[in-house]
Phi, psi and omega in degrees: 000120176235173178325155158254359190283099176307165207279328186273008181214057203259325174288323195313122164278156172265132177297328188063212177287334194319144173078304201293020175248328170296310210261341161288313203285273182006273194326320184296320188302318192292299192319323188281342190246339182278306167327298191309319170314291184322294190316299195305339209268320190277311163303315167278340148325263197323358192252322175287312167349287194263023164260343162276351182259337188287343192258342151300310173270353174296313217265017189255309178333296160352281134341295203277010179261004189268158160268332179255166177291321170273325170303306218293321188280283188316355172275309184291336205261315168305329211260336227232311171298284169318304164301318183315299189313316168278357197237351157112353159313142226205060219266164173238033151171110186275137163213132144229134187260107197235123177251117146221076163298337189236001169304082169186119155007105219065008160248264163195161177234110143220178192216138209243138183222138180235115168251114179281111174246160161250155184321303175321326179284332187289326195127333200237159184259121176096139187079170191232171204217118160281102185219123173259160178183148182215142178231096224248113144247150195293174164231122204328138162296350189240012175310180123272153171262194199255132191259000000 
């Protein structure tokens, strides 16, 4: 019997695909851990985010329960503060701002909190991350002041 085949190319194989699901995985890993990076990083923003905004209204709460106005700023900063702390937040530069313009029985206290994070803390090497929040409560209509 013989070949339809030239004779030198009676051995030759088709290689196919063998390997290229290891050199595809390679290729994949950096892509696959740099998402992941991103996510966690994008998750720790929102997670200061709304831990400056939870220390914004404590420090609004706060605020509208003192009778005076000047307790009321130093309460709110202290208050403001505390939650940051507590909550495991880390600012390299802290403001809370308290108006209290409107501090009298039926009105409102609010308050603006500025957190400085650096990026490191966030999950990244290097920079800083600015994130505010400000929240407002009232102060009950039926109080009294200090008498």
């Amino acid at each position: 019997m013989t070949s339809s085949k030239p004779r030198g190319q009676e051995r030759r194989r088709c290689r196919g695909d063998g390997g290229s699901a290891s050199v595809e995985l390679t290729l994949l890993i950096p892509v696959i851990v740099l998402a992941l990076m991103l996510i966690v990083v994008a998750g720790r923003q929102v997670s200061a985010a709304l831990i400056t905004q939870d220390a914004a209204a404590a420090a609004a709460r706060t605020a509208s329960l003192q009778r005076e106005a000047g307790a009321a700023r130093t309460q709110a900063r202290q208050a403001a503060e505390q939650e940051l702390t507590d909550r495991g937040l880390a600012c390299t530069r802290f403001a809370a701002r308290v108006d209290t313009g409107r501090f009298a029985p039926g009105g409102a206290v609010e308050v603006e909190v500025e957190c400085t994070v650096t990026v490191v803390d966030l999950g990244v090497w290097g920079g800083r991350h600015r994130v505010s929040a400000s929240a407002s409560s009232p102060v009950d209509p039926y109080r009294g002041s200090t008498p």
